[in-house]
C-alpha positions as CSV (number, residue, x, y, z in Angstrom):
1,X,-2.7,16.8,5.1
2,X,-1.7,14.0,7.2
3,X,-0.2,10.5,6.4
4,X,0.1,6.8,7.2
5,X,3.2,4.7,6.9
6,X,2.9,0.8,7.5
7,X,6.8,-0.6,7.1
8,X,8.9,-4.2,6.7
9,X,5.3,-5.6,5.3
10,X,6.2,-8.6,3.7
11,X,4.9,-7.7,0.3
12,X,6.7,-7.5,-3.3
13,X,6.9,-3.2,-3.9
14,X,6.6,-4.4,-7.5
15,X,3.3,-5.9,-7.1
16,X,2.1,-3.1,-4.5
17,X,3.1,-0.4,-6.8
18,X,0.3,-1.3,-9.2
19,X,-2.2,-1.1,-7.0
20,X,-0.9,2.0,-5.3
21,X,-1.1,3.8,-8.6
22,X,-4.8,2.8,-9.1
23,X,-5.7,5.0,-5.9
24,X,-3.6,7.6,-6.5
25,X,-5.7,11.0,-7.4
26,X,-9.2,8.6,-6.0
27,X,-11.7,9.6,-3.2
28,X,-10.8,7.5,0.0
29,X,-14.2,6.1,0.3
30,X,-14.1,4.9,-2.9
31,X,-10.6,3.7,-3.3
32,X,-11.2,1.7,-0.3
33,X,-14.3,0.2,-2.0
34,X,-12.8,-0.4,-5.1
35,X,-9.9,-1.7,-3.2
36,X,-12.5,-4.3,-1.4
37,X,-13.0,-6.6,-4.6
38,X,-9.5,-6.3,-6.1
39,X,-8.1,-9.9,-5.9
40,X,-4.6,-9.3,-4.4
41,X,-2.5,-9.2,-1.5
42,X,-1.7,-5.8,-1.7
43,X,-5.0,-4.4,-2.4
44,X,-6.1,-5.2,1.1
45,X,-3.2,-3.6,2.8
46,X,-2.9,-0.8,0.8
47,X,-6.9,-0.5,1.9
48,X,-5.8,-0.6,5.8
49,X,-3.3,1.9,5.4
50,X,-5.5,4.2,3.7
51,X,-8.3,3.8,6.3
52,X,-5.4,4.7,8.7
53,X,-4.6,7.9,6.9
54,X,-7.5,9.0,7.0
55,X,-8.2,8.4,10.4
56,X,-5.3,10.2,11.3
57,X,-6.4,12.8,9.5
58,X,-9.9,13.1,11.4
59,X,-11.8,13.5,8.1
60,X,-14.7,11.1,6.8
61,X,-13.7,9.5,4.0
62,X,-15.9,10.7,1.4
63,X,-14.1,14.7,2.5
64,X,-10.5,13.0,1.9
65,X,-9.0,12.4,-1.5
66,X,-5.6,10.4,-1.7
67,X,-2.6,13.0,-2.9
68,X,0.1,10.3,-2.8
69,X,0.3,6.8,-2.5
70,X,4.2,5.6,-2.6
71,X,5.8,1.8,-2.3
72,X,9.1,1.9,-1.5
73,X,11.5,-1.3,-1.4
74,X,12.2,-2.5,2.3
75,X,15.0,-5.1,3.4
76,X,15.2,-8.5,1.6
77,X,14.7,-11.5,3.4
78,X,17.2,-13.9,1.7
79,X,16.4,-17.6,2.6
80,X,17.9,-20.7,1.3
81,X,16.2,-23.8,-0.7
82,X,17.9,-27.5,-0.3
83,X,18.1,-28.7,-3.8
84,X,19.7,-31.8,-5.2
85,X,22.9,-33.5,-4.1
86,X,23.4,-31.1,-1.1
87,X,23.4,-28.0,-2.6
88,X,21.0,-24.9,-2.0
89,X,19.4,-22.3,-4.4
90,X,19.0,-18.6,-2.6
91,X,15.2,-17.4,-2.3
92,X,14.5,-13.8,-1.9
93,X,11.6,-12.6,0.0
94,X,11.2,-8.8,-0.8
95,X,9.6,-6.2,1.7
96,X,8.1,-2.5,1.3
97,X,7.2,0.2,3.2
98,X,4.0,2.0,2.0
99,X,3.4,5.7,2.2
100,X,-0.3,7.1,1.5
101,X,-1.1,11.1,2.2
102,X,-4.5,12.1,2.2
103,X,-5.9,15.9,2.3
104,X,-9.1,17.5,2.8
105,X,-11.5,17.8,-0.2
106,X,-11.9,21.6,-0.9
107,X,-15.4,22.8,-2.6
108,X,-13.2,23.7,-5.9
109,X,-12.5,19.9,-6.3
110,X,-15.5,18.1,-6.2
């Protein structure tokens, strides 16, 4: 088992947690193909993360198979907007920290 955490990305969890639950239970290798023609943001992060995983891991990735993928919310950014007659409107810009554990494909599973 081993694990890859990539923090503070500037990312909606809301948004990542979609894609993270897409790849949960998948192969790596083909999570992270799958991953490679999903238009959004967080596909190709969550992609990265996983390569990283399985990396740290030292397994190929068509041996690995993703046990958890987790978004977690991070720190919010909170800007401001200049809007009419000198006032301001708050703007929130959300972060994440994404968690992805990989293990070892045993001959019972494939």
């Amino acid at each position: 088992m081993a694990r890859a955490i990539l923090r503070f990305i500037r990312l909606s969890p809301t948004k990542a947690r979609l894609i993270a639950r897409e790849v949960q239970g998948m192969n790596a290798e083909y999570a992270i193909a799958s991953l490679e023609f999903t238009p959004n943001k967080a596909a190709g992060i969550i992609s990265k993360v996983i390569a990283s995983a399985v990396a740290n891991a030292g397994l190929e990735p068509e041996n690995a198979i993703i046990t958890s993928a987790r978004v977690d919310r991070g720190p919010v950014l909170k800007r401001f907007t200049p809007r009419a007659r000198g006032s301001a409107s708050p703007r929130h810009k959300p972060t994440a920290h994404i968690m992805i554990i990989v293990e070892q494909v045993t001959k019972g599973d494939k």
